[in-house]
Backbone as a printed PyTorch tensor [residue, N CA C, xyz], in Angstrom:
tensor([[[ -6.4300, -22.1440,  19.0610],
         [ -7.7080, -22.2480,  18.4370],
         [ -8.8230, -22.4450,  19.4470]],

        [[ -8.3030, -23.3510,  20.2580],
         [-10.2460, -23.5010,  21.6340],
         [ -9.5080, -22.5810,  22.4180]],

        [[ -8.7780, -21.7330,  23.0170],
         [ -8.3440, -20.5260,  23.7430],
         [ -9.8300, -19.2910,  22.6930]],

        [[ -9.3400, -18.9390,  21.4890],
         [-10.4600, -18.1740,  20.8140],
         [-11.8810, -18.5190,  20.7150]],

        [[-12.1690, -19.8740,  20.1580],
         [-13.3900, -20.2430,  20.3270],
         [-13.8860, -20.0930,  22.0860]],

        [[-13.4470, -20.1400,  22.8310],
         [-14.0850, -20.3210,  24.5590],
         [-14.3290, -18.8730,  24.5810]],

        [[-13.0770, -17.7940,  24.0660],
         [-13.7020, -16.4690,  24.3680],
         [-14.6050, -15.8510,  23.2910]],

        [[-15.1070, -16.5970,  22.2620],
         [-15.9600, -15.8350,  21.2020],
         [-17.2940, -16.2310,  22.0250]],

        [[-17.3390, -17.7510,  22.3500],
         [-18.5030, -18.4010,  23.3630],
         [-18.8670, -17.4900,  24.4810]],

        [[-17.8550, -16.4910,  24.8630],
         [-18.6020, -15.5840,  26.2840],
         [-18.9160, -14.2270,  25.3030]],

        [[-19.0830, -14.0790,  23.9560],
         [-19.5930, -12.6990,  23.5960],
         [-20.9040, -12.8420,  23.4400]],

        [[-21.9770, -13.5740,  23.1610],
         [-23.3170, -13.8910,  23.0860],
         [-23.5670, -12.4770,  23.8630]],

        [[-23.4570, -12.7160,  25.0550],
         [-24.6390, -11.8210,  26.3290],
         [-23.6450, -10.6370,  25.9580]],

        [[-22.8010,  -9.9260,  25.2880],
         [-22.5140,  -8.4230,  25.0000],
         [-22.7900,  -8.2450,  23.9490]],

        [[-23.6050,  -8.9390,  22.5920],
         [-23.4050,  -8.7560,  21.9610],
         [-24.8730,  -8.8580,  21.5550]],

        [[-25.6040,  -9.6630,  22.7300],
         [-27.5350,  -9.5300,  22.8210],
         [-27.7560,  -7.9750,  23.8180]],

        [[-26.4470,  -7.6220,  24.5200],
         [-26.9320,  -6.3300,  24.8840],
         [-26.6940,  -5.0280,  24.1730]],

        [[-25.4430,  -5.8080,  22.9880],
         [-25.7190,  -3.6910,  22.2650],
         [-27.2760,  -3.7540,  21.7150]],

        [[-27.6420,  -5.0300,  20.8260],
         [-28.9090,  -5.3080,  20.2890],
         [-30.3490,  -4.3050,  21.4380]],

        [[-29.9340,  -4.4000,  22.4680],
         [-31.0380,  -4.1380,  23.4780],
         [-30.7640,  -2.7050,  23.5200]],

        [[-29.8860,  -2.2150,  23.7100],
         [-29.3620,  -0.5620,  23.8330],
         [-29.5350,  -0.1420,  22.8710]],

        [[-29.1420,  -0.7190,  21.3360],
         [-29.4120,   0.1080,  19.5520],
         [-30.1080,  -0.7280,  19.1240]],

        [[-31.7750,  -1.2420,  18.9350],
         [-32.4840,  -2.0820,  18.5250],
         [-32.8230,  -1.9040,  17.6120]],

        [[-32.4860,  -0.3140,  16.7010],
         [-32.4420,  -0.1680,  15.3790],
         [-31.3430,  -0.4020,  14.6880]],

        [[-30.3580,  -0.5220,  15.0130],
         [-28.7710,  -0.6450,  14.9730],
         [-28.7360,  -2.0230,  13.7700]],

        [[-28.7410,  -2.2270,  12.5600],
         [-28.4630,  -3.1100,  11.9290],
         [-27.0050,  -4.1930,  12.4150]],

        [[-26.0740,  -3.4880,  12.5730],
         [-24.8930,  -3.5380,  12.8990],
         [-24.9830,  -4.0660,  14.1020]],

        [[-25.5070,  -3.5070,  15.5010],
         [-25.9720,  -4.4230,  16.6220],
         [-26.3170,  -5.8370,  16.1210]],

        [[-27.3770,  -6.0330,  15.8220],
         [-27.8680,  -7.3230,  15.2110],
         [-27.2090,  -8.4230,  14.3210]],

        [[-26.2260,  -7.3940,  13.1870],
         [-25.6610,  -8.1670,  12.2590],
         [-24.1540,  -9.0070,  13.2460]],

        [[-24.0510,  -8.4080,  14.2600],
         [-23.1630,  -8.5150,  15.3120],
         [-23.3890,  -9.9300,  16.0740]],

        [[-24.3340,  -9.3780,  16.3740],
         [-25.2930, -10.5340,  17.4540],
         [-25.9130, -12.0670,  16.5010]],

        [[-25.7720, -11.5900,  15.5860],
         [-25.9390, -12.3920,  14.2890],
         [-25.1280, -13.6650,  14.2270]],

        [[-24.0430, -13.3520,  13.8360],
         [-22.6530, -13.3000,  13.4470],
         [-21.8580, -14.2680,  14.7300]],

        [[-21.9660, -13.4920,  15.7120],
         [-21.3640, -14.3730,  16.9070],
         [-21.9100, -15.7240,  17.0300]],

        [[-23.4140, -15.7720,  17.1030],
         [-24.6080, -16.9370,  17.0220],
         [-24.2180, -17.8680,  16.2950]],

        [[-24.0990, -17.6720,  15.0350],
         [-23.9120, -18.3660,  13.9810],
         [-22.3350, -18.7150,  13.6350]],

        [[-21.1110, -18.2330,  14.0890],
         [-20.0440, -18.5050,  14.2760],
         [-19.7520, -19.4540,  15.2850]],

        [[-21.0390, -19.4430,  16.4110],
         [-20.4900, -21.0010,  17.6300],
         [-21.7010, -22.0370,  17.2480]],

        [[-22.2740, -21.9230,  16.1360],
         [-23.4310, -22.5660,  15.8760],
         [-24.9040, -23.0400,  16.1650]],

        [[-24.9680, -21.7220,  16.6280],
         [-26.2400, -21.5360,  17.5210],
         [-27.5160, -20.9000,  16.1840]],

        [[-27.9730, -21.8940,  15.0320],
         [-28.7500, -21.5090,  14.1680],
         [-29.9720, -21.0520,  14.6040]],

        [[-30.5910, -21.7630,  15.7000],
         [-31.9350, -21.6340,  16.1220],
         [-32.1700, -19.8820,  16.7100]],

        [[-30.5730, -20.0760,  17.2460],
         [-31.0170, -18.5730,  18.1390],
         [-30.8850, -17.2450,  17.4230]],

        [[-29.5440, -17.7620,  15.7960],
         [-29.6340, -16.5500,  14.9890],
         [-30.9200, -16.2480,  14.4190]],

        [[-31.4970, -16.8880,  14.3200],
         [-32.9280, -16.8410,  13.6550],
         [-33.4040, -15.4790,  14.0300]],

        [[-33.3800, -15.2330,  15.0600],
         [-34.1320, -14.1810,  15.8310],
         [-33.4910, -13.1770,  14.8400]],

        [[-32.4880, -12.8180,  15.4380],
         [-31.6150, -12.0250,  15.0650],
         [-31.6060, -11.3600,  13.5190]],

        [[-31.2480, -12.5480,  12.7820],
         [-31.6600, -12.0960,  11.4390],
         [-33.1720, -11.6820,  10.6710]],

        [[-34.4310, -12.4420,  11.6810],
         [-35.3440, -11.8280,  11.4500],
         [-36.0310, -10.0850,  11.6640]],

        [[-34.9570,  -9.8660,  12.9380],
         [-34.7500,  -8.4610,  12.8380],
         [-34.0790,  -7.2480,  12.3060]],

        [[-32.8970,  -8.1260,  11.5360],
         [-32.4450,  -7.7400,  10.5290],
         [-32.9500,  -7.4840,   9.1820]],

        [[-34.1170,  -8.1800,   8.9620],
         [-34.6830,  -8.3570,   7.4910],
         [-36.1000,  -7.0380,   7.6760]],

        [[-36.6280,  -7.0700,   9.7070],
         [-37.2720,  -5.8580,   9.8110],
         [-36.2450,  -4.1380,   8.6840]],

        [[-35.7330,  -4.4420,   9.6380],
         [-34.5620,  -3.6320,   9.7050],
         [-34.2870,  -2.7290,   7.9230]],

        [[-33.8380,  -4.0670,   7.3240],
         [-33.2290,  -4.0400,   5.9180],
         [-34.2080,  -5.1880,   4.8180]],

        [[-35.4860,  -4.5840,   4.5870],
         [-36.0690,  -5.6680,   4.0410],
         [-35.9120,  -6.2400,   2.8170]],

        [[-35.0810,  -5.1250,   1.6610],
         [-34.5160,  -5.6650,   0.7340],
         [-33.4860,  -5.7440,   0.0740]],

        [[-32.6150,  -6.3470,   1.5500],
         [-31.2790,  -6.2750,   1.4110],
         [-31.0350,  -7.8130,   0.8890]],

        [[-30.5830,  -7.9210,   0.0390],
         [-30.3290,  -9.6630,  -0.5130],
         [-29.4300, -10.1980,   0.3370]],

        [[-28.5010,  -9.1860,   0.7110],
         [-27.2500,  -9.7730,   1.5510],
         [-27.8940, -10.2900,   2.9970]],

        [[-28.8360, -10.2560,   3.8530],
         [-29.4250, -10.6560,   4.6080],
         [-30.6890, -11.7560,   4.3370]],

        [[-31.3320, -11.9340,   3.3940],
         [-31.8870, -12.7930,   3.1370],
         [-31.3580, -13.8330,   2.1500]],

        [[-30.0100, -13.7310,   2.2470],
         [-28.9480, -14.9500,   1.6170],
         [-28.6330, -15.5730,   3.3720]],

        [[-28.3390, -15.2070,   3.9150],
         [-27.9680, -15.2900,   5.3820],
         [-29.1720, -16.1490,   5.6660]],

        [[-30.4030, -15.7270,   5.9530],
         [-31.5650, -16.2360,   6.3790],
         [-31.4460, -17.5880,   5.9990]],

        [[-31.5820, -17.5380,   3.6180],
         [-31.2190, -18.7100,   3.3050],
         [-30.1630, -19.2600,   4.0160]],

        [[-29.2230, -19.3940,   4.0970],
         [-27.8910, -19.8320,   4.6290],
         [-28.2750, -20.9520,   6.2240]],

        [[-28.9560, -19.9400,   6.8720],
         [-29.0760, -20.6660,   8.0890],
         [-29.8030, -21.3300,   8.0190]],

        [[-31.6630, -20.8620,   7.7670],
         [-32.4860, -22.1880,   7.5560],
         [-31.5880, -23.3860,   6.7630]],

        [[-30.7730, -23.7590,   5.8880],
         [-30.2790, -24.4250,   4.8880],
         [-29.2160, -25.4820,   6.3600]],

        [[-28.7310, -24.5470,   7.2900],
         [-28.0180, -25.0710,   7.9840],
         [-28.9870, -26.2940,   9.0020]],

        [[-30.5150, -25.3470,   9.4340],
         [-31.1120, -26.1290,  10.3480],
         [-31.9960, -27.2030,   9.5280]],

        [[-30.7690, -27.4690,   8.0100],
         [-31.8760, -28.7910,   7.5660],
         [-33.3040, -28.1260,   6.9730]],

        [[-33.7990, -27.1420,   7.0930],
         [-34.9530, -26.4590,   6.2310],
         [-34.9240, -26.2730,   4.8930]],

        [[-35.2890, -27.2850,   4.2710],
         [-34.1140, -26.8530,   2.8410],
         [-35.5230, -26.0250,   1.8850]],

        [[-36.8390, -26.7200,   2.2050],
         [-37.6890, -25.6930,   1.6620],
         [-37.7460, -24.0760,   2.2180]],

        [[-37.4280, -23.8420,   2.9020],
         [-37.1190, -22.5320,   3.6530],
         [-36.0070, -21.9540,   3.3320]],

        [[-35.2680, -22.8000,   3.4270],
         [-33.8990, -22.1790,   2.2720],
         [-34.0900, -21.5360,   1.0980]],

        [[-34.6810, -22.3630,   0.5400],
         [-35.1210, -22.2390,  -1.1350],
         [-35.8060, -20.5340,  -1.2200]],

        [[-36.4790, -20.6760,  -0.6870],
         [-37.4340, -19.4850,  -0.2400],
         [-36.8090, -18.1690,   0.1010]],

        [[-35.9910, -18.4680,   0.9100],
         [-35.7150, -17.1300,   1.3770],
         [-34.7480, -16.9020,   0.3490]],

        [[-33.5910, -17.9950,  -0.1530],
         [-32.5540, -17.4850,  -1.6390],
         [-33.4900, -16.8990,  -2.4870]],

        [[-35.1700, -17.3200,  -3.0640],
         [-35.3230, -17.0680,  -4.2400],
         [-35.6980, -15.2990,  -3.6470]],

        [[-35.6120, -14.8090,  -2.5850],
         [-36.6930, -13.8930,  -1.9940],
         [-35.0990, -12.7590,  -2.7400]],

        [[-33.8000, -13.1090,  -1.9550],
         [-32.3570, -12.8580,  -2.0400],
         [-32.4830, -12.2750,  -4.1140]],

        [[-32.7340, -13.2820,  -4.9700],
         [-32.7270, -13.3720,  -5.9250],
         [-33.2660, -12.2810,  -6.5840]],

        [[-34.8060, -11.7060,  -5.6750],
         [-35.5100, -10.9100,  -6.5290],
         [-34.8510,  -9.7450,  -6.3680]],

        [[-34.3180,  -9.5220,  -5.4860],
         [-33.7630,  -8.6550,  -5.5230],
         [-32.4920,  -7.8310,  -6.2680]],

        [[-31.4710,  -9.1430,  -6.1870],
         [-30.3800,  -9.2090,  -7.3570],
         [-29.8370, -10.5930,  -7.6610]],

        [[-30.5990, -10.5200,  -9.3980],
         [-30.7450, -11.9300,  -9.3960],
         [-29.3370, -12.2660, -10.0340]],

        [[-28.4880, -11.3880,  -9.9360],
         [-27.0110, -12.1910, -10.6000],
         [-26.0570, -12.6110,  -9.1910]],

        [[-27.0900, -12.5870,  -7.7400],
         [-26.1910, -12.2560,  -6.3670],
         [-25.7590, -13.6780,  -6.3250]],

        [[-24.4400, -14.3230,  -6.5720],
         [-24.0450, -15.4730,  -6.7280],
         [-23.7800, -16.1610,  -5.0830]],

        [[-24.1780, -15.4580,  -3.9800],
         [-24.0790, -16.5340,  -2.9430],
         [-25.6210, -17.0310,  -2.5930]],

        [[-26.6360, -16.4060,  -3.4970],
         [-28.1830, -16.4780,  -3.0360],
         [-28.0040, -17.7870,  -4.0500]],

        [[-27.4760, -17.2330,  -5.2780],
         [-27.5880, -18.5740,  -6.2760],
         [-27.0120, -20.1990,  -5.4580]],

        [[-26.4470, -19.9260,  -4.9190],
         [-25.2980, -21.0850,  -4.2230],
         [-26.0670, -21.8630,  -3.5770]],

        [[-26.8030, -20.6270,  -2.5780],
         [-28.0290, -21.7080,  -1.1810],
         [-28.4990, -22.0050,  -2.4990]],

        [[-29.4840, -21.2420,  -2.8840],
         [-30.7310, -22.2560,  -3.4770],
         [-30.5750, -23.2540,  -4.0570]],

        [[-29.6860, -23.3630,  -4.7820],
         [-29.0850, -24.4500,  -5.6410],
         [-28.7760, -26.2870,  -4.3680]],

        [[-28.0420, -25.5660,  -3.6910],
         [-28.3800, -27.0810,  -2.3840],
         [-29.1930, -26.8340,  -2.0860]],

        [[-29.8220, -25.5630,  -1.5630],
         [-30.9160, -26.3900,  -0.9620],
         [-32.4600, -27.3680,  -1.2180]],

        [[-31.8510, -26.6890,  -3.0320],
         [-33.1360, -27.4090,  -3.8820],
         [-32.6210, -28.9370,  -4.1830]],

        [[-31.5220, -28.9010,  -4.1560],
         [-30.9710, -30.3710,  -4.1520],
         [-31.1580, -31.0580,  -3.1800]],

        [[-30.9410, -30.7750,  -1.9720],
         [-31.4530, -31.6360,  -0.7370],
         [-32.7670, -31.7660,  -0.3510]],

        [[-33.5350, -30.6400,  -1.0230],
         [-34.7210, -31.0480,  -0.7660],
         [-35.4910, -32.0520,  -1.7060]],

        [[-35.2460, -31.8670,  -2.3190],
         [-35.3020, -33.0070,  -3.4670],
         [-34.5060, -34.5480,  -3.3000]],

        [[-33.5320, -34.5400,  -2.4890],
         [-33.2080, -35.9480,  -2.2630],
         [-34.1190, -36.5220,  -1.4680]],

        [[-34.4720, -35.4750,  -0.1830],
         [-34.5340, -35.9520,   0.7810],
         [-36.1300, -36.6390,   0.1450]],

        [[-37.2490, -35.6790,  -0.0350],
         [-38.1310, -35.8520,  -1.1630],
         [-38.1630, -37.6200,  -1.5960]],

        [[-37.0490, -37.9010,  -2.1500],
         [-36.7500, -39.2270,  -3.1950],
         [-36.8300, -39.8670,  -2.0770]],

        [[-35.6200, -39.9550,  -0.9640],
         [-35.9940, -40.9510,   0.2590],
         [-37.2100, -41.3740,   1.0710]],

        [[-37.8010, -40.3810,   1.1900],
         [-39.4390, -40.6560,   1.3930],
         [-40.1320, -41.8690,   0.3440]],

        [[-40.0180, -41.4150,  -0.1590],
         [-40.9070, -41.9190,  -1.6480],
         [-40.2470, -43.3480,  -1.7710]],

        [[-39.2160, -43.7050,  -1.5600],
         [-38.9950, -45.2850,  -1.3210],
         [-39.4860, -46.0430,  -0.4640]]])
């Protein structure tokens, strides 16, 4: 198991260079995506998926992702947002339903903790 994780950790820099060689390449990106967010690097998928959403702007399956990660970096109003964005698109898409649903819950706790 850390034998695989150490070598998924050295694909970053081949996997920010197909992105650079096919910068229209959804698949580049969803790649480069994917690796990011598999060693937990949310801040840096960001990029990534924001060029993805260039890319594919009303693809729900990518702006469930978006949700997904903001939701990860603790953004839970940003979460919310980008699921309901996921939603308009297809509103029966049950993993857009999933983020929004925590992330409207955590934002709302967190919300309550303030307020004490």
């Amino acid at each position: 198991g850390l034998r695989a994780l150490e070598e998924y950790g050295e694909l970053p820099p081949f996997t920010k260079q197909l992105t650079e060689l096919t910068p229209d390449s959804l698949f580049a990106w969803d790649s480069h995506m994917r690796t990011l967010r598999a060693l937990g690097q949310f801040d840096e998928a960001s990029e990534a998926i924001d060029r993805m959403l260039e890319l594919a702007p009303e693809d729900e399956r990518v702006w469930t992702i978006k949700a997904d990660n903001l939701y990860r970096l603790e953004r839970y109003r940003e979460a919310s947002q980008a699921a309901e964005r996921a939603l308009h698109f297809d509103q029966e898409f049950a993993p857009a339903r999933r983020v929004h649903e925590k992330a409207v819950r955590l934002m709302y706790q967190r919300k309550g903790k303030r307020g004490k």
